[in-house]
C-alpha positions as CSV (number, residue, x, y, z in Angstrom):
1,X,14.0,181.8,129.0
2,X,14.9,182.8,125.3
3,X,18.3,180.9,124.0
4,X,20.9,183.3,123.7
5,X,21.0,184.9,120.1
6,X,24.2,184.1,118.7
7,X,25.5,183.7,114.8
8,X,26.7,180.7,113.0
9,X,30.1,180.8,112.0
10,X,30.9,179.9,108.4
11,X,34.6,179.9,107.1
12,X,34.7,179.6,103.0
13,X,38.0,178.3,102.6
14,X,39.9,177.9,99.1
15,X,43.8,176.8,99.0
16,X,44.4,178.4,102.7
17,X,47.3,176.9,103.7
18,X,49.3,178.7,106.3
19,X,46.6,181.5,106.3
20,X,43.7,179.4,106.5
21,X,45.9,177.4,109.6
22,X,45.8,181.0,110.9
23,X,42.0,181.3,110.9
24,X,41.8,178.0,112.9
25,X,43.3,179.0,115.4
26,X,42.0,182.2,116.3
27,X,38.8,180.0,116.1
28,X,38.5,177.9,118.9
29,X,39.1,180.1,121.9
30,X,36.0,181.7,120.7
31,X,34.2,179.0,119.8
32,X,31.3,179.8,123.0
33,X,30.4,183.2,120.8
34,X,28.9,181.4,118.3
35,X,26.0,179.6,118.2
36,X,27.5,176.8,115.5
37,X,31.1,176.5,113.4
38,X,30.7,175.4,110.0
39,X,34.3,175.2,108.2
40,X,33.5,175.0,104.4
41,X,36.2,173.8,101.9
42,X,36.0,173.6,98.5
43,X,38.8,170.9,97.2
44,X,38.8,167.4,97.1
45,X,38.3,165.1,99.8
46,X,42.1,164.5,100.6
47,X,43.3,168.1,99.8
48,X,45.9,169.9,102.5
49,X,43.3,172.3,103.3
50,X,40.7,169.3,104.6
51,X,43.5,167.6,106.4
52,X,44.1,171.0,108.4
53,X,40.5,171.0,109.1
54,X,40.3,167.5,110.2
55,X,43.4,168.1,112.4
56,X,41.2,171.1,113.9
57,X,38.5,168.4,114.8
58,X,41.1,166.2,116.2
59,X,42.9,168.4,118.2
60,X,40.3,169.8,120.1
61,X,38.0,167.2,120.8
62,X,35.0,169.5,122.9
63,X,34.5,171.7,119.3
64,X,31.4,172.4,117.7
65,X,32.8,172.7,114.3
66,X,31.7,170.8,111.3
67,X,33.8,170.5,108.5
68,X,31.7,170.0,105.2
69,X,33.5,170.1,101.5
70,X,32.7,169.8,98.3
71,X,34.7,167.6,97.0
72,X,35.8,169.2,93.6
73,X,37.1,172.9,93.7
74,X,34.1,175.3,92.8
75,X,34.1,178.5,91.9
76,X,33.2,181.2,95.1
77,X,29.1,181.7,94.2
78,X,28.6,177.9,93.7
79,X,30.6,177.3,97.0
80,X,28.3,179.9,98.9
81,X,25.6,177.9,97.3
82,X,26.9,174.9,99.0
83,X,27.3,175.8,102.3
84,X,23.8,177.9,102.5
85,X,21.8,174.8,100.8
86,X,23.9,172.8,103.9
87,X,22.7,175.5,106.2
88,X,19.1,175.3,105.5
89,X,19.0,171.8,105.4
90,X,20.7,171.4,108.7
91,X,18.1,173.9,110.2
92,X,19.0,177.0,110.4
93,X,16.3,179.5,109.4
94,X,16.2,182.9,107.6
95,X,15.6,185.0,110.2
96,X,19.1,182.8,112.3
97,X,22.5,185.2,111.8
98,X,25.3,184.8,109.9
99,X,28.9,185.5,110.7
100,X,30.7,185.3,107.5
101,X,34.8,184.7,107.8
102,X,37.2,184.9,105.3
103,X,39.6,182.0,105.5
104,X,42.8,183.9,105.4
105,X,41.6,186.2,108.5
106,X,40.6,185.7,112.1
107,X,38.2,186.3,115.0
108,X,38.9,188.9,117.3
109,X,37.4,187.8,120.2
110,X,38.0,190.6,122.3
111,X,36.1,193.1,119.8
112,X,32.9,190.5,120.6
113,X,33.1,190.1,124.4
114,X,32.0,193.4,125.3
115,X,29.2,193.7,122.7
116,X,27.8,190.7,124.7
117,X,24.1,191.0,127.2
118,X,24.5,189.1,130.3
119,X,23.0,185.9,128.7
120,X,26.0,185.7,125.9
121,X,23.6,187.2,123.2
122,X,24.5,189.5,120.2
123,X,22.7,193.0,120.1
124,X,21.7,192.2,116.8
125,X,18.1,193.8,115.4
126,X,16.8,192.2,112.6
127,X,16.7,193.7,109.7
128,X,20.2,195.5,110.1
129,X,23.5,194.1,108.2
130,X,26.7,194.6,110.3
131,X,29.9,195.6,108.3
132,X,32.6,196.2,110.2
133,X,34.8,198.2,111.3
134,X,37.9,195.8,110.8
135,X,41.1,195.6,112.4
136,X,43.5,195.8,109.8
137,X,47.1,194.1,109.7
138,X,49.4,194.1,105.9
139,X,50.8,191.6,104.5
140,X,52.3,190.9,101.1
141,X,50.6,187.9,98.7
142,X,54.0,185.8,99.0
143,X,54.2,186.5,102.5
144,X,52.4,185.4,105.6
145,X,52.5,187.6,108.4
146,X,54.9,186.8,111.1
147,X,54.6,189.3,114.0
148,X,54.4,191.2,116.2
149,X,51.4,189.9,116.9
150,X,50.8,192.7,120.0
151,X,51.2,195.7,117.6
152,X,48.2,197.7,118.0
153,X,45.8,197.5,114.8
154,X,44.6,200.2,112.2
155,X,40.3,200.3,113.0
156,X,38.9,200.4,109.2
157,X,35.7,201.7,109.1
158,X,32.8,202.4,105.9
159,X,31.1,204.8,107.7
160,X,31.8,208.5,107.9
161,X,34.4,209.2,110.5
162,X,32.3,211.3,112.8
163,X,29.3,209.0,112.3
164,X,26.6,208.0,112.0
165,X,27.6,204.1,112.1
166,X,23.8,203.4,111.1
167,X,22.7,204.3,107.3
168,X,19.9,203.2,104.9
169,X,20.9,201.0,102.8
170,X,20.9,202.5,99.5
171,X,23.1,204.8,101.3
172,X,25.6,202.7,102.1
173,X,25.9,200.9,98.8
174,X,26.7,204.3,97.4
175,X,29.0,205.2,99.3
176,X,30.8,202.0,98.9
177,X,30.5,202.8,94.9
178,X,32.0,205.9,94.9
179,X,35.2,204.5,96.3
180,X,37.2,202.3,93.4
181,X,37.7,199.1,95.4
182,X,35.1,197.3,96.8
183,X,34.3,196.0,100.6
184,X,35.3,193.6,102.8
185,X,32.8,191.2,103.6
186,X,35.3,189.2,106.2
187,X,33.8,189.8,110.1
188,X,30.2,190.8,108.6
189,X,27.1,189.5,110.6
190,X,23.6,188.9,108.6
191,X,20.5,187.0,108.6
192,X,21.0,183.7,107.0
193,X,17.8,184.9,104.7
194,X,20.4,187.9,102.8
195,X,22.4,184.7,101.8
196,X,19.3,182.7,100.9
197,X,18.3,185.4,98.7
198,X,21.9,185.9,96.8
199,X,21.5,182.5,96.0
200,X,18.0,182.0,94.9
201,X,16.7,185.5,93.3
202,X,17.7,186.5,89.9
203,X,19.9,187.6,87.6
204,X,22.2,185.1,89.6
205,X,25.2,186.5,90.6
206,X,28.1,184.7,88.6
207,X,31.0,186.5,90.9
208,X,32.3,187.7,94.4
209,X,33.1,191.7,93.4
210,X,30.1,193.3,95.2
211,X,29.2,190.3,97.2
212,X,29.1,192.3,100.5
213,X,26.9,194.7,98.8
214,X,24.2,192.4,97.2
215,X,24.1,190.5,100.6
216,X,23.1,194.0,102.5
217,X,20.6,194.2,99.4
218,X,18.4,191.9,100.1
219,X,14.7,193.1,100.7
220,X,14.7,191.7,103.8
221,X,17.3,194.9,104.8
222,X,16.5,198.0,105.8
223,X,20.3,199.5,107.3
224,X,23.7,198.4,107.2
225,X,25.5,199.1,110.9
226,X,29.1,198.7,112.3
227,X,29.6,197.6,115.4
228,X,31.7,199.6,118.4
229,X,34.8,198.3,117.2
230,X,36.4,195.4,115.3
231,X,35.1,191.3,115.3
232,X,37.7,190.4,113.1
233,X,41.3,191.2,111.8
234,X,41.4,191.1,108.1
235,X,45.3,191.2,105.9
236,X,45.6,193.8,103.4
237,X,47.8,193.2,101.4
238,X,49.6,196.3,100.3
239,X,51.5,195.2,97.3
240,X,48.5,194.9,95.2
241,X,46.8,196.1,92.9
242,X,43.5,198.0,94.0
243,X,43.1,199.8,90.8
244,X,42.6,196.3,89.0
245,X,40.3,194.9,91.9
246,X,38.2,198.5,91.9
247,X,37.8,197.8,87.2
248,X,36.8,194.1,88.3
249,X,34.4,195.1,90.6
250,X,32.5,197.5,88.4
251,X,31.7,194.9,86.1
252,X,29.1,193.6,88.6
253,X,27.6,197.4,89.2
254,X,24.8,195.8,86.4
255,X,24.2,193.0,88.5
256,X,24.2,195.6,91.6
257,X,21.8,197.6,89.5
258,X,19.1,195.1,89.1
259,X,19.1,193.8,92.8
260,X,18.6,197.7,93.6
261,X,15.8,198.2,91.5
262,X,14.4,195.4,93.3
263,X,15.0,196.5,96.6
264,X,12.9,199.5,96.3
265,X,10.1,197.6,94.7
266,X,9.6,196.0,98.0
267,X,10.8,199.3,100.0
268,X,9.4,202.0,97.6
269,X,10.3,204.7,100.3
270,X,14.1,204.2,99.2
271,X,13.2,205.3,95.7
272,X,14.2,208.9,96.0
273,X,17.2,208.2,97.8
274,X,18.2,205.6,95.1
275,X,17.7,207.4,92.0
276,X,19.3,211.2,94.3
277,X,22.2,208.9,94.7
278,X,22.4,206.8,90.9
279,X,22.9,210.1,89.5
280,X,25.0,211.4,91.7
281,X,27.0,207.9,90.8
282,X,26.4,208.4,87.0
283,X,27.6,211.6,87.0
284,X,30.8,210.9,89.1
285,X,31.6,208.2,86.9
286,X,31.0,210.5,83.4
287,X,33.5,213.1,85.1
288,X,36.3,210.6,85.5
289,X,35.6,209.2,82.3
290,X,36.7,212.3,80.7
291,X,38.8,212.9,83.5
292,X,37.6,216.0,84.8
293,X,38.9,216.6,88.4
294,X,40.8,214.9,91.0
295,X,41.2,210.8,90.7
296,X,39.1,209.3,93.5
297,X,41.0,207.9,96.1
298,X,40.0,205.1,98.3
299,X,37.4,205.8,101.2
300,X,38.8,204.3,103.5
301,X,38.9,205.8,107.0
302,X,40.9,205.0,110.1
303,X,39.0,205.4,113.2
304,X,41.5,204.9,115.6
305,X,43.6,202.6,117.2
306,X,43.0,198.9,118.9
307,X,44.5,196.2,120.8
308,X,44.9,192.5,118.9
């Protein structure tokens, strides 16, 4: 019989603290999801963030987790660098599945139960990247959330709210462009290769605005999905300012440009749809430039409601 398919986990922690504390421990009663736990931290060796890890370790002696770090802070790219080049070395192959955490959210394990086959595998079809949706709590920046805890959760999707929760995608990436913030990549599931290729193909990317959408870029792509509801509980954080992130991430729209034009040189179907949609993008962008018409607000869409 086939093993069970089921994703690595990787946490990128940077200066977590309490939040990253938080992560942990929605962690390990879903530890049997996953197929391995790597906790990535980028500090030094005796930094607070590696002693939470460690604790983690400690305190629950039947974990699977390894805790890897880098020893001097790095900047987000070189750390994702790190952990993929620990990844591949460790054996975990291109065509394996990823499931990306951010170290200030958690794992909703009872989003991923019911997704399960009998075995405990994933329905996961390669060549598919899985965004979301995400269950959504708000907190402020000089805040960490303190309850309730059993308040139902805000489902965040990036698909159209009747559907479908399938797209091209060239598609998706414009969609995601024509809102003036940028995606969550917290809770996403895809093949170790996407990460491989951010890595190693060039122009390197220098920065994490985009990230999510250069990692559904890769060639070896052909949709972005969501799944039936949320695998992970991301914190907005309501006090801040989305204009600013939405001017930062349009400096990397080059970068985006270039991995594009690449994609559809190894899926020259999607060249059509790409340049249909680059000028429909262009000419959005002209029009608020001279501010013609309404501001674009951002696309988000609530689909509903759902338990913790």
């Amino acid at each position: 019989m086939a093993p069970a398919i089921r994703p690595v986990l990787v946490v990128m922690d940077y200066r977590g603290g309490e939040r990253f504390q938080r992560c942990l421990d929605s962690i390990h009663p879903a530890e049997h999801l996953f197929s391995r736990i790597v906790i990535s931290v980028t500090s030094a060796m005796d930094s607070a963030d590696m002693a939470l890890a460690q604790a983690y370790l400690a305190s629950h002696v039947d974990s699977k987790a390894e805790v890897i770090c880098t020893g001097v802070e790095l900047p987000t790219m070189q750390h994702q660098a790190f952990w993929v080049e620990y990844l591949q070395r460790t054996g975990v192959l291109g065509s394996d599945w990823i499931y990306w955490l951010a170290y200030d959210d958690e794992v909703r394990a009872s989003g991923i139960v019911p997704l399960l086959d009998s075995d405990g595998s994933w329905p996961l079809t390669p060549g598919t990247a899985y965004f979301g949706p995400w269950a959504m709590r708000h907190e402020k920046a000089d805040t960490v959330f303190a309850g309730p805890w059993d308040a139902p959760l805000e489902s965040w999707t990036s698909f159209p709210i009747e559907g479908p929760t399938e797209l091209p995608v060239v598609e998706w990436i414009a969609r995601q462009l024509r809102q003036p913030t940028y995606m969550q990549m917290s809770g996403s599931v895809c093949s170790f290769e996407s990460f491989q290729q951010v890595r190693d193909r060039r122009p390197r990317k220098t920065g994490p605005m985009r990230i999510e959408m250069a990692v559904a870029a890769a060639t070896c792509n052909r949709t972005v999905a969501e799944f039936p509801e949320p695998i992970s509980i991301i914190y907005g954080r309501s006090n801040s300012d989305r204009a600013s992130y939405g001017r930062s991430a349009r400096k990397e729209d080059l970068h985006l440009a270039a991995w594009l034009t690449r994609y559809v040189g190894s899926h020259p179907t999607e060249l059509p749809r790409l340049l249909g949609e680059g000028f429909s993008l262009v000419g959005a962008r002209l029009g608020l430039g001279r501010k013609k018409g309404p501001a674009v607000v951002e696309d988000w869409v609530v689909r509903g409601m759902v338990r913790p």
